[in-house]
C-alpha positions in Angstrom: 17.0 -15.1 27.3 13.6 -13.8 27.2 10.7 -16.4 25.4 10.1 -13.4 22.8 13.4 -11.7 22.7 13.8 -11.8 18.9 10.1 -11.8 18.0 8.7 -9.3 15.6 5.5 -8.3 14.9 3.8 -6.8 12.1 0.8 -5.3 12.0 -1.4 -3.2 9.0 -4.7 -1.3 8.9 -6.1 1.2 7.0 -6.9 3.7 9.6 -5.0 3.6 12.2 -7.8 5.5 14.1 -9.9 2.3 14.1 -7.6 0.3 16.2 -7.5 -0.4 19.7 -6.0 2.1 22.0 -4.5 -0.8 24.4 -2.5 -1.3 20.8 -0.8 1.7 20.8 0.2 1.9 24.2 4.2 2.5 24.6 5.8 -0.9 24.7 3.7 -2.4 22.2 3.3 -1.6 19.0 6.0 1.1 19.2 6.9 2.1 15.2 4.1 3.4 13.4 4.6 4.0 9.4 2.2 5.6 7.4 2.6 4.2 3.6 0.1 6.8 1.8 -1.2 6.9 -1.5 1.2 7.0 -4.5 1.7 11.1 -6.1 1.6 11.7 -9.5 5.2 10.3 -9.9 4.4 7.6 -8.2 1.7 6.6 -10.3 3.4 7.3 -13.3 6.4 4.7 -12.4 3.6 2.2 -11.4 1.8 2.6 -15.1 5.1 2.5 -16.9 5.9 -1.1 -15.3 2.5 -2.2 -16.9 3.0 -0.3 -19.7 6.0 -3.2 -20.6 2.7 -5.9 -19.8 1.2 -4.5 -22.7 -1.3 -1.9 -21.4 -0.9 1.5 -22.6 -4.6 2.6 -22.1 -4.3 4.3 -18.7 -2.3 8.0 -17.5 -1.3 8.7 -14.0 -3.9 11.7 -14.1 -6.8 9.5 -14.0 -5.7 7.5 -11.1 -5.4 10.0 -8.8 -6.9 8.3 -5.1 -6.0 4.9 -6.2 -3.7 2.6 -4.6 -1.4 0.0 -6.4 -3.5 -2.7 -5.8 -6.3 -0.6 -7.1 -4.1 0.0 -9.9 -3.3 -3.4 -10.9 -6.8 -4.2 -10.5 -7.3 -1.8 -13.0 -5.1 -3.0 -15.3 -6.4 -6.3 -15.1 -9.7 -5.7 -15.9 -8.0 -3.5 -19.3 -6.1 -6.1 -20.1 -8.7 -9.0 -19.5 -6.9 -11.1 -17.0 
C-alpha cells in the first residue's frame, strides 16, 4: 500500500488562472469544477430560505453578480445581525 493511497485533497480559488501551473499538471490536481455564480433561479431559491428568517426586503433581480456568501452578508446587514 502506497503512504497516500486514500488521501484526498481539496483545493479552492477564485480564479483558477492565478494558480500555479506545476498545480495543474496531469497527476496532480486532476478534477477541476467550476461552481459559478447563482442565475436568477438560483437566487431566487437562496432569498426564499431567508425569506422564512424574516427578511422579505431583497428580490433576486437586485443581486445579480453576487455570491451566496455575498448574499447572506446582505441579509445580515438587513436584518441587523
Amino acid at each position: 500500500m502506497k503512504c497516500n493511497e486514500g488521501v484526498t485533497i481539496l483545493a479552492c480559488a477564485t480564479d483558477i488562472s492565478m494558480l500555479d501551473e506545476a498545480l495543474l499538471k496531469p497527476g496532480r490536481l486532476d478534477r477541476h469544477f467550476l461552481v459559478d455564480l447563482p442565475n436568477f433561479e438560483d437566487r431566487a431559491q437562496i432569498i426564499q430560505g431567508y425569506h422564512r428568517a424574516g427578511c422579505t426586503e431583497i428580490s433576486p433581480a437586485k443581486t445579480e453578480g453576487l455570491n451566496a456568501a455575498e448574499m447572506k452578508s446582505l441579509v445580515n446587514s438587513l436584518m441587523n445581525i
